[in-house]
FIKEMAR-968816 format. One record per residue (C-alpha): residue in one letter; z, x negated, y negated. Coordinates in steps of 0.05 Angstrom, whole numbers. Layout:
N
<"A",<Z,X,Y>>
...
//
This chain:
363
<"X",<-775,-4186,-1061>>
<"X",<-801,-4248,-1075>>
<"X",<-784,-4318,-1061>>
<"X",<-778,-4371,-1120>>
<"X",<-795,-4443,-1115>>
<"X",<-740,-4484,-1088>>
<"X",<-704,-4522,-1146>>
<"X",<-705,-4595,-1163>>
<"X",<-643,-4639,-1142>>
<"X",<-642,-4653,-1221>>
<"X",<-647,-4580,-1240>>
<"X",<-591,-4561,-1192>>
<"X",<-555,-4607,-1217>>
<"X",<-563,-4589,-1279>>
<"X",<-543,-4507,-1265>>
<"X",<-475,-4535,-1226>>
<"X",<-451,-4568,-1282>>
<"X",<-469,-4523,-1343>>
<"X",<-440,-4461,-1299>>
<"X",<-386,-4487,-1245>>
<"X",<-361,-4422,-1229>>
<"X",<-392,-4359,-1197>>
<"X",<-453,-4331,-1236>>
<"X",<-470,-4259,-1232>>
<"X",<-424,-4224,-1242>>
<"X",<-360,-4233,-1192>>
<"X",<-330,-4168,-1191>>
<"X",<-276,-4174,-1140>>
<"X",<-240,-4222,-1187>>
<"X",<-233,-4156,-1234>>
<"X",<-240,-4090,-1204>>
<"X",<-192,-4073,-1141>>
<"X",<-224,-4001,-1125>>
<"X",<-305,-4006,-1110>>
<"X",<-354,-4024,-1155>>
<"X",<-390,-3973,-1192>>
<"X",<-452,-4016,-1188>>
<"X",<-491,-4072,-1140>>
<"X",<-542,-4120,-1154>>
<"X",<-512,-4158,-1087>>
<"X",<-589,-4137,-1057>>
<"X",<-629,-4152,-1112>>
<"X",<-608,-4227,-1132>>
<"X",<-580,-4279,-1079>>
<"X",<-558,-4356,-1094>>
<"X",<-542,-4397,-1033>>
<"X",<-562,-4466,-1055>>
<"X",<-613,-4471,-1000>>
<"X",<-666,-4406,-1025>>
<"X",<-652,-4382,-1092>>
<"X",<-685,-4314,-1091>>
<"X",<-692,-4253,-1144>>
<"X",<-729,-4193,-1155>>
<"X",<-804,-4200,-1184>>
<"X",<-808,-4172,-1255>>
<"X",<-870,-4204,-1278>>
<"X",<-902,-4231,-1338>>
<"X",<-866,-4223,-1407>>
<"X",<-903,-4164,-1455>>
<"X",<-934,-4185,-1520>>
<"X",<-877,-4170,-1554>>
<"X",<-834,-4220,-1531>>
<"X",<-849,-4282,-1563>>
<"X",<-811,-4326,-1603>>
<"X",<-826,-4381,-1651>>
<"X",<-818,-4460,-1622>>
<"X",<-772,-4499,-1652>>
<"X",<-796,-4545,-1697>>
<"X",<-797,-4556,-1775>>
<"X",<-765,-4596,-1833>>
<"X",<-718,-4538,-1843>>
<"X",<-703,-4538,-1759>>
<"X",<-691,-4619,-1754>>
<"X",<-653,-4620,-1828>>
<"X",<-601,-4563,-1797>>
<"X",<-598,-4597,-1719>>
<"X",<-578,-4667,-1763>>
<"X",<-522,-4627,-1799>>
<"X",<-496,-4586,-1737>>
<"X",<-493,-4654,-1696>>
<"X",<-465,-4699,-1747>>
<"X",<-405,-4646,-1754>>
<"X",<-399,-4648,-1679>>
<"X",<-411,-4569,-1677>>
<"X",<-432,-4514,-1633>>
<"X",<-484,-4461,-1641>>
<"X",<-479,-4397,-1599>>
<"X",<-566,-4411,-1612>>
<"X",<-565,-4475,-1563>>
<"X",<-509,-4451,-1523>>
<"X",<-537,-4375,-1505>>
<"X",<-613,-4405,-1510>>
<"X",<-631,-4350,-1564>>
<"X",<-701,-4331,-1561>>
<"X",<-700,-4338,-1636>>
<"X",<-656,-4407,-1650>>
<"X",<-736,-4429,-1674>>
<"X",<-746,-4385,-1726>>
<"X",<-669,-4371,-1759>>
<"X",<-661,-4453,-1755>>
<"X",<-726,-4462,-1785>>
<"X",<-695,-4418,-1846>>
<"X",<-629,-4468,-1848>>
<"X",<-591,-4407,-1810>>
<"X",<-551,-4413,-1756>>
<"X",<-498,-4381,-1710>>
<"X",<-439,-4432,-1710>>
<"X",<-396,-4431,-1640>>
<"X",<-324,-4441,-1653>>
<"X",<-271,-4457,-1591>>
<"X",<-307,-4504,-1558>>
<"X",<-375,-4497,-1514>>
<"X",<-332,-4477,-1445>>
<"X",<-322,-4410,-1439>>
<"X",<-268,-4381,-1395>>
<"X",<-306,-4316,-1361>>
<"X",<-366,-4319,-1324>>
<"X",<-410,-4251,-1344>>
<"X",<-465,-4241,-1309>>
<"X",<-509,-4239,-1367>>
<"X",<-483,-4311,-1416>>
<"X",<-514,-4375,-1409>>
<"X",<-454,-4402,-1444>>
<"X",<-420,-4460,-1397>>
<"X",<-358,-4437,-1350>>
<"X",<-303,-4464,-1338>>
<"X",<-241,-4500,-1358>>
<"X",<-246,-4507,-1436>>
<"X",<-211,-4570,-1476>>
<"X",<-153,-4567,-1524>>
<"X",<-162,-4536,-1584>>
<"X",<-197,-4581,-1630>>
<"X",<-145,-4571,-1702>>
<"X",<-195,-4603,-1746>>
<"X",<-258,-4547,-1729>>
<"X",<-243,-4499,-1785>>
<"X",<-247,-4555,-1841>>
<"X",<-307,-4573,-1811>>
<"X",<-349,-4508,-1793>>
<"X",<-333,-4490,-1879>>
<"X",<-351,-4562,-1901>>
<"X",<-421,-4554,-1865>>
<"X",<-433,-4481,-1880>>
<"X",<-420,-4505,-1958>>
<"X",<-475,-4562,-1944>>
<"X",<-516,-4503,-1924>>
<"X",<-513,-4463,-1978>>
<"X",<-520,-4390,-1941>>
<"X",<-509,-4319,-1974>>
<"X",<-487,-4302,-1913>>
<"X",<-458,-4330,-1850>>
<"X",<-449,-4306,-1780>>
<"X",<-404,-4354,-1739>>
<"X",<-381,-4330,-1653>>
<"X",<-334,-4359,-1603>>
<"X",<-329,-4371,-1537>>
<"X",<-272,-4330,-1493>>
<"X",<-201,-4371,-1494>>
<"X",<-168,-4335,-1445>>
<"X",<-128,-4398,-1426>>
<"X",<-97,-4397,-1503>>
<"X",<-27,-4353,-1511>>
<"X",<-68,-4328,-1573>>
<"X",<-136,-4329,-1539>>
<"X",<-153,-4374,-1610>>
<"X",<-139,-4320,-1658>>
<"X",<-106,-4364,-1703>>
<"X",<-166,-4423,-1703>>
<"X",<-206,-4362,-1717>>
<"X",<-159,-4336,-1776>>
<"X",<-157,-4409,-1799>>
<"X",<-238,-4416,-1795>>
<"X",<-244,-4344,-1836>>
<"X",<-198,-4366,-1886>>
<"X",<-232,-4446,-1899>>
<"X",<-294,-4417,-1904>>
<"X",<-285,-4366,-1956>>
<"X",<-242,-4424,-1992>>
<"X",<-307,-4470,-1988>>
<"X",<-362,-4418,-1994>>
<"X",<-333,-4364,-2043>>
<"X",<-407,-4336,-2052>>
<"X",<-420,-4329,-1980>>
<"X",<-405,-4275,-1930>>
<"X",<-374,-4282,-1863>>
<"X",<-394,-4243,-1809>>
<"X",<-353,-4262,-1746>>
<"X",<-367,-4236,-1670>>
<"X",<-302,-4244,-1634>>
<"X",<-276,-4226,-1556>>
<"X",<-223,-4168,-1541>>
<"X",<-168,-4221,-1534>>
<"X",<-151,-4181,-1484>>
<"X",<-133,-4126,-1516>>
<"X",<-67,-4150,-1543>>
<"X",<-64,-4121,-1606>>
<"X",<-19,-4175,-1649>>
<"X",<-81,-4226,-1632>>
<"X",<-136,-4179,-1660>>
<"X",<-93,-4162,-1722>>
<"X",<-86,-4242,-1738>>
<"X",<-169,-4249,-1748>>
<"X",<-172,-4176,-1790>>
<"X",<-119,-4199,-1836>>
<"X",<-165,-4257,-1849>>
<"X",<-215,-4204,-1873>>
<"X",<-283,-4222,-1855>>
<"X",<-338,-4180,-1901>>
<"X",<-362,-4157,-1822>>
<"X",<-325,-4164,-1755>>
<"X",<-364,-4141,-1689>>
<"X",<-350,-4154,-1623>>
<"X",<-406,-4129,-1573>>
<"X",<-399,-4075,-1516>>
<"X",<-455,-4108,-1487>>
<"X",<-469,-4050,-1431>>
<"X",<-463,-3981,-1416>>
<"X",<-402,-3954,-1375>>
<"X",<-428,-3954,-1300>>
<"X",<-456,-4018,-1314>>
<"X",<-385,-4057,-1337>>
<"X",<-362,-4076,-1260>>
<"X",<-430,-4131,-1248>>
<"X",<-441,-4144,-1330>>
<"X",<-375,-4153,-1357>>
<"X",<-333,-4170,-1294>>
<"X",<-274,-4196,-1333>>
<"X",<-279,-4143,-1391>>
<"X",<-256,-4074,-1395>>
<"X",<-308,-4018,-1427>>
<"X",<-244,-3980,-1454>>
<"X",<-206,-4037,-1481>>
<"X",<-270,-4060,-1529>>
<"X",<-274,-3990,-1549>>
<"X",<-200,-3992,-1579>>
<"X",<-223,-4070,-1604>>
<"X",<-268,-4031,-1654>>
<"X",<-222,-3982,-1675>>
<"X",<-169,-4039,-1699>>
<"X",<-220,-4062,-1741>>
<"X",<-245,-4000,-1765>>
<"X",<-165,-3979,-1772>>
<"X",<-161,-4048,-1822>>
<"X",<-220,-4014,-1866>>
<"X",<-264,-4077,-1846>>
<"X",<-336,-4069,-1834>>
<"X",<-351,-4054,-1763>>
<"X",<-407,-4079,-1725>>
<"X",<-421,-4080,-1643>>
<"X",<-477,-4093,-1598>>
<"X",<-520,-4074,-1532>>
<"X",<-573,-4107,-1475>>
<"X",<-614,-4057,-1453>>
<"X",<-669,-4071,-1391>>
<"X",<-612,-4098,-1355>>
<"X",<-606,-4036,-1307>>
<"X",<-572,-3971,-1351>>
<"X",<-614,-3903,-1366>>
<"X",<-631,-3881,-1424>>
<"X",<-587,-3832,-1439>>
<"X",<-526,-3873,-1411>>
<"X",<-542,-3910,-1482>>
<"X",<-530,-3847,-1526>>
<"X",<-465,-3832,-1486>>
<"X",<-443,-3912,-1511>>
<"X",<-467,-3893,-1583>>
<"X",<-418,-3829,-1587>>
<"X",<-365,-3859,-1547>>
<"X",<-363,-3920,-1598>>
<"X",<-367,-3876,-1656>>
<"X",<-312,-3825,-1628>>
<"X",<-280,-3883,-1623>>
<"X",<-282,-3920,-1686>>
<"X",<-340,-3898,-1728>>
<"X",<-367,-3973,-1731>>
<"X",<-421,-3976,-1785>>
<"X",<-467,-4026,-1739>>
<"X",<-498,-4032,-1684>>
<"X",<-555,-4073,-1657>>
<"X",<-594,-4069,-1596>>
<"X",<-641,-4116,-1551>>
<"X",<-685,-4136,-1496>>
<"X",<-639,-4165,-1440>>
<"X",<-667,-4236,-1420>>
<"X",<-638,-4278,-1352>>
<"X",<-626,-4340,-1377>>
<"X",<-635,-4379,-1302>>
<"X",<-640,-4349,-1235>>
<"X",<-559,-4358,-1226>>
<"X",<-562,-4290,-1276>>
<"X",<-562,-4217,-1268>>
<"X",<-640,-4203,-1254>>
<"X",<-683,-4157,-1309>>
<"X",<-690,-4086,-1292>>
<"X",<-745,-4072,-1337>>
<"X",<-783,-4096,-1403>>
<"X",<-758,-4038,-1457>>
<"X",<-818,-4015,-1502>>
<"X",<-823,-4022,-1575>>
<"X",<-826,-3944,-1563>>
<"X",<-758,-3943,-1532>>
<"X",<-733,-3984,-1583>>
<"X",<-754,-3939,-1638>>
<"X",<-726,-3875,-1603>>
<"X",<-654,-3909,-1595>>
<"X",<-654,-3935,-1672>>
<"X",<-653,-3865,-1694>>
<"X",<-612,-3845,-1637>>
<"X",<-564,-3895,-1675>>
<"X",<-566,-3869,-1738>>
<"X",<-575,-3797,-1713>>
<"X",<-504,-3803,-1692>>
<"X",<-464,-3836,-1753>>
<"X",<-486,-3911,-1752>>
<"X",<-504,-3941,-1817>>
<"X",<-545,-3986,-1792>>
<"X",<-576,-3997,-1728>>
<"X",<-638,-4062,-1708>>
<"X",<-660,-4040,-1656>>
<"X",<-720,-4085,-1623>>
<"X",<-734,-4133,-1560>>
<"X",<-715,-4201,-1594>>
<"X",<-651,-4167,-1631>>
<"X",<-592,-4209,-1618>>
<"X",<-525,-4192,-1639>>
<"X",<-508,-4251,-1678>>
<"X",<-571,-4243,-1714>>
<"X",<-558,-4218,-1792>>
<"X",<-579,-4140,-1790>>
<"X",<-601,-4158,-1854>>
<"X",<-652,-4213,-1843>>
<"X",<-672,-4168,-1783>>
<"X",<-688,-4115,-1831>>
<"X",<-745,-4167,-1867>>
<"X",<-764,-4202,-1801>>
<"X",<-781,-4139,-1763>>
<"X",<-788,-4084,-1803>>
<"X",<-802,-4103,-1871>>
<"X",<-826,-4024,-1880>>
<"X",<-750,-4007,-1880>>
<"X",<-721,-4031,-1941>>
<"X",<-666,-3972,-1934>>
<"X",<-630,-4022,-1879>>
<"X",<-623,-4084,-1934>>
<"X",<-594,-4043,-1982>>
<"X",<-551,-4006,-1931>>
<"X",<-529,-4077,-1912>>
<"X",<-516,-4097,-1982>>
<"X",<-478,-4040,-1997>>
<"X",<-436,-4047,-1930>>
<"X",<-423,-4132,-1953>>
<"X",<-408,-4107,-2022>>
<"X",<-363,-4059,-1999>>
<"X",<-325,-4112,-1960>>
<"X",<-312,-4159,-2016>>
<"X",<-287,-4108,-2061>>
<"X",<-237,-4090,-2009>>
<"X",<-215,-4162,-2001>>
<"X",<-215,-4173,-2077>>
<"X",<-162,-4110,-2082>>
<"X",<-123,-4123,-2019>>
<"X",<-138,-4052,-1997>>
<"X",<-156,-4040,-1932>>
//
């Protein structure tokens, strides 16, 4: 182990206020029987010696564009004059340079305050504001300034709503397919806690895809996901997949699970709800307060669990080190493997078969 330069009053500072609460991971808040998993020994934050594990110098393969750009600025102006969030500020996405660069973005609905801490988010903690009434007008109004063929727009977690902001989210849907009739929503939502009613609101506004992530593997849950429940995301999928929507979810990997604990995710989620997508990525701490990196996953690995994917019923599956979930499988497909035109039209055919659903009120 080895010990990291003490941090700046000003960059303390900084840390405390973006993420008030526990970082990490704090599992007795959710689990009463032991946790399956520990990371108490490998990452320690006591204000005085911030310490973590040594994982070295990033691979090659990691890098991602700097911001910067007509098309970058011309989006920031648009996303700041409509007082919005972007899960690509908020998360610090490896890849908010290039997708902004191309006027796309991930828009953050709910607010910037999230209320869980996972051990994994750079997204602020804490106590969120009221619900801001007027965010669905706007987030369609901008997205029609925009001009996208497709759009993929998050949240942060509401637990503090009676609804957990299913209806904003409904409300948000609906505008923006009022505003942008040529443009495809693609929405990542929470579990809402399970509660079925709230889940059913956003899938009767019938997004073209709806994902919500897994994020882990089982054993890993307790330290990742401390507020989250791996079974109760697996019957998340399998409402939408019940509504006939287009199903999508998402995985870290180098954040501590095996190899094979990945496969048993892939089958459990398709025994579960035969979801068409999934995407997988490099795991990256976002500030020492975070869960530390196991390992850097190789473009091998990477390859291996793609086909792993489709092996075992996915559609489609971008698999790669700078995959994020939010990120359009579809402009993945042309960014990083342009050799794979088979995943566009997949896509295509996956968006087309959403609208036609919508258009007949089929599910």
């Amino acid at each position: 182990m080895t010990q990291s330069p003490s941090l700046s009053e000003r960059t303390r500072r900084r840390i405390e206020e973006r993420h008030p609460r526990p970082l990490g991971g704090d599992t007795s808040r959710s689990s009463r029987s032991h946790s399956l998993v520990t990371l108490t020994g490998m990452i320690i934050q006591d204000n005085q010696k911030p310490q973590q594990i040594a994982y070295g110098k990033k691979p090659d393969w990691l890098r991602a564009r700097v911001p910067g750009g007509q098309g970058y600025h011309d989006l920031k102006a648009l996303i700041d004059e409509y007082q919005l969030h972007t899960v690509c500020q908020e998360a610090s996405c490896p890849n908010l340079g290039e997708c902004w660069s191309r006027g796309t973005a991930t828009i953050m609905i709910l607010g910037d305050t999230c209320t869980r801490s996972c051990g994994f988010c750079n997204v602020k903690t804490g106590r969120p504001s009221s619900v801001d009434e007027d965010e669905p007008r706007r987030v369609a109004e901008v997205l029609s300034k925009i001009n996208l063929g497709h759009v993929v727009i998050t949240s942060v977690d509401r637990d503090d709503l009676p609804d957990g902001g299913a209806r904003i989210w409904a409300e948000t849907i609906q505008a923006v397919h009022e505003l942008c009739p040529t443009t495809s929503v693609e929405v990542l939502v929470g579990d809402f806690k399970g509660v079925e009613r709230d889940v059913q609101l956003v899938c009767d506004a019938r997004p073209e895809i709806i994902s919500h992530n897994m994020e882990t593997v089982l054993r890993m849950h307790p330290a990742v996901r401390p507020q989250a429940k791996y079974e109760r995301s697996l019957k998340v999928l399998q409402q939408f997949k019940a509504n006939g929507l287009v199903t999508k979810t998402g995985i870290m990997v180098g954040i501590g699970e095996k190899e094979p604990e990945v496969y048993e995710l892939m089958e459990d989620v398709q025994a579960w709800s035969e979801a068409d997508i999934i995407t997988i990525g490099q795991y990256l701490q976002p500030t020492r307060n975070h869960l530390p990196i196991d390992r850097w996953v190789h473009p091998d690995e990477f390859d291996r669990l793609r086909e792993g994917a489709l092996d075992r019923g996915f559609e489609v599956c971008e698999s790669g080190p700078l995959v994020r979930s939010s990120y359009h499988a579809e402009e993945q497909a042309e960014r990083l493997s342009p050799e794979r035109a088979d995943v566009q039209d997949r896509m295509k055919r996956l968006i087309e078969r959403a609208r036609s659903r919508s258009r007949s009120g089929t599910g």
